[in-house]
C-alpha positions, 0 to 999 in steps of 0.5 A: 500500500502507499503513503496516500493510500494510507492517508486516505484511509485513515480520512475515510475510517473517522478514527478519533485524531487529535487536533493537530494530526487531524489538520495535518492528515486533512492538509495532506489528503486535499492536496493528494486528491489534487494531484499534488505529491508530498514533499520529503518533508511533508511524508516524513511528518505523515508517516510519523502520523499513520503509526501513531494510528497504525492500528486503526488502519490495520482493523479498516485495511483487514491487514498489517499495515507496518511493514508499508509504513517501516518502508514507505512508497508514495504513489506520487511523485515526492514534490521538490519546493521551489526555491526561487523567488520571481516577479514576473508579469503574467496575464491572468484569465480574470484580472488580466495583466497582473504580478506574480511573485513566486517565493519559498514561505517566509512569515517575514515576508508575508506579514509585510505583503499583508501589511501592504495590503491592508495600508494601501487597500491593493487586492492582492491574493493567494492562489493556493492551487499554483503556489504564487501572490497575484497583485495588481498591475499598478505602480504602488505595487510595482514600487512594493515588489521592487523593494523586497530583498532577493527577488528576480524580476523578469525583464518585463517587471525591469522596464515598469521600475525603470519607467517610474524611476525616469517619471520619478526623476523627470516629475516636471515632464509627466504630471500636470503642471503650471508653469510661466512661459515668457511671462504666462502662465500655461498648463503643461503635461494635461490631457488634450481635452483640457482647455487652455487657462483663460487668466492671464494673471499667476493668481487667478491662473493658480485657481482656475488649475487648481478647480481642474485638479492641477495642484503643482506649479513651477519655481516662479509661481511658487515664489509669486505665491510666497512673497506677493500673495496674502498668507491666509490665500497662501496657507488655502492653496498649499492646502489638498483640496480634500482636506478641510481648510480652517479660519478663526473667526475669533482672529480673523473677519469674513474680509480675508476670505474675499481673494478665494471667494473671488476665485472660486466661486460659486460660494455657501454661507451657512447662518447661524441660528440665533442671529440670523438677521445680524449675520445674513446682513454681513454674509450680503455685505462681504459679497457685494465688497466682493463683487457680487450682485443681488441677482448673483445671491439667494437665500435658502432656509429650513421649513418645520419638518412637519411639511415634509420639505428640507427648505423652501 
């Protein structure tokens, strides 16, 4: 009889095991009837098992099962663990182009890819059958793989490192910018649908980049904007336009809002309940300082829930 003979009789009886050698055995059956043979290792740790039970097995074979477990045959071929650790660019039938990174089981290793996974939300998996880590084929996992010790990258994965390297060196030629030429500020490196900016001016050509996602300018912006702009514009626009921007009102009036008011409107003014007359007259003021007219202006408030509306 065989190892895996043995091991699946041993599955099939349901002899009481303990918790361990019925994980293992179990491990070891699901993967014979996968057409997977034992490594060297796993067989010894198997066999060491089937003797433990070596009795149950001889009652459910109707013989003596010693002599095959003091010299065991495997029916499969003993499997040899690979060694290597690889990143390649494969396709697969469902994601398409992906990663693989094939490696010898290191806990080190996989708690750091588990990490990466849960800090940058990649869908990155294990695909238990072939033995290999899937992951998207993205620059932030590129940059991931690239980091690991030992690997070797096929030359498709090389060419990926070596165009972020070059994007990450040449920043100014990739990724949508505003720049000065001879005096005028242009957009640069944006997609071909995105019209050319209609201010001429650095600070109202900042805002109009800025509401087409464009949040990167050159050295001579730049020094526009730290020397010649007020510091409550200034602190706005380095400010990512998904993060909240915060002024005291305890330190500042509605006056200093004016420059980005002007520039990126249109604009809420939420009144506070209470005061509502006194605050509503200075919410109109600050807007007409800022240019706007009666007819540029509404006023929404809340009805009583009881009539089913939100506002009027």
């Amino acid at each position: 009889m065989h190892v895996e003979d043995l091991i699946t009789s041993l599955i099939l009886s349901r002899t009481p095991l303990n918790q361990w050698d019925s994980k293992l055995i179990s491990s070891f059956y699901d993967q014979i009837t996968r057409g997977f043979g034992l490594t060297e290792k796993q067989g010894t740790l198997a066999v060491k098992i089937l003797k433990r039970h070596s009795n149950a097995l001889t009652h459910t074979a109707r013989k003596d099962v010693t002599p095959f477990l003091e010299n065991p045959i495997y029916k499969l071929s003993v499997r040899k663990l690979n060694n290597e650790k690889k990143l390649s660019i494969a396709t697969d039938d469902v994601y398409g182009q992906v990663i693989r990174a094939v490696f010898p089981f290191n806990e080190e290793l996989v708690a750091s890819i588990r990490k990466y996974k849960e800090d940058s939300n990649t869908n990155a998996f294990w695909n238990k059958e072939e033995k290999y880590w899937v992951f998207p084929l993205s620059e932030s996992a590129i940059v991931f793989l690239s980091s690991l010790e030992g690997f070797e990258a096929d030359e498709a994965f090389q060419t990926y490192i070596s165009q972020i390297k070059e994007i990450q060196a040449n920043l100014e030629n990739y990724f949508p910018i505003l720049v000065m030429e001879e005096g005028t500020p242009v957009l640069k490196n944006c997609h071909r649908s995105c019209p050319p900016l209609v201010s001429t001016g650095i600070l109202g050509a900042v805002f109009e980049a800025r509401l087409r996602g464009v949040g990167i300018w050159d050295e001579e912006v730049d020094n526009y904007i730290e020397n010649d702009v007020d510091s409550i514009t200034r602190d706005f626009l380095k400010t990512s336009p998904d993060s909240k921007f915060l002024v005291n009102s305890d330190n500042h009036s509605m006056s200093v809002m004016s420059t980005i008011i002007k520039n990126l409107s249109p604009t809420i003014a939420v009144i506070p309940g209470g005061d509502e007359l006194t605050k509503l007259s200075q919410a109109v003021e600050f807007f007409h300082n800022c240019g706007f007219s009666n007819d540029q202006m509404s006023v929404m408030f809340r009805l009583d829930s009881d009539n089913d509306k939100e506002f009027n």
